[in-house]
C-alpha positions, 0 to 999 in steps of 0.5 A: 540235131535229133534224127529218125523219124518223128511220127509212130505209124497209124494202124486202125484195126477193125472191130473184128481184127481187134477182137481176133488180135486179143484172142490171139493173145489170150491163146496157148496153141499159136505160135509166139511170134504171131502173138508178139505181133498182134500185140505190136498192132494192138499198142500201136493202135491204143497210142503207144510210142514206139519206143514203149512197145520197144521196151515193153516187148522186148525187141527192136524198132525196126521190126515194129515198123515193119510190122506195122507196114505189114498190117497196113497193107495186108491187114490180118495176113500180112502178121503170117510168117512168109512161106519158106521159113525154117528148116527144109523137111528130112524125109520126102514129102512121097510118104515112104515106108521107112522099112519099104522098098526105098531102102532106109531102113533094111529088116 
C-alpha cells in the first residue's frame, strides 16, 4: 500500500505576487533562499508535482510543503526568514569606538 500524502498543495498567486516572484527570481541582490522559495510557489502554482520541484530545486519535500503552507497563510511575508536567524552580532549594537573609552582597543 502506497502512503503519504496524495494530493500536491494549491497556491494561487496573485497577478502582482506572480509578477514579484519572477522578478525575484530574475534578481542578483537578494538572497538565495528567498529566490528558492519563490520558485517553489511559482511551480507549484504553474502544476508541477512535488516530486518535480523536489528534483528540480534540489531539496526535500518536506520543506515544499512547508513553504507552501507558508505562502497560504501569509502570502509574500510568510517566504521572509523568521527573526532570530543566524549568528548573534560581535560587537554591541551601542556603536562604540573600537579606540574609545570602552577599552577594546588601547592606543
Amino acid at each position: 500500500m502506497v502512503q503519504g500524502r496524495k494530493t500536491n498543495p494549491v497556491v494561487f498567486p496573485t497577478p502582482e505576487e506572480r509578477r514579484i516572484l519572477e522578478s525575484r527570481q530574475r534578481s542578483t541582490t537578494i538572497g538565495r533562499g528567498l529566490a528558492r522559495r519563490g520558485q517553489i510557489i511559482l511551480m507549484l502554482s504553474d502544476g508541477a508535482s512535488i516530486s518535480e520541484i523536489s528534483r528540480t530545486i534540489g531539496i526535500a519535500r518536506g520543506p515544499i510543503y512547508k513553504w507552501a503552507k507558508r505562502f497560504r497563510k501569509k502570502r509574500l511575508d510568510g517566504l521572509k526568514d523568521k527573526p532570530g536567524r543566524g549568528r548573534r552580532p560581535f560587537f554591541p549594537s551601542g556603536g562604540g569606538s573600537a579606540f574609545g573609552k570602552d577599552g577594546l582597543r588601547e592606543a
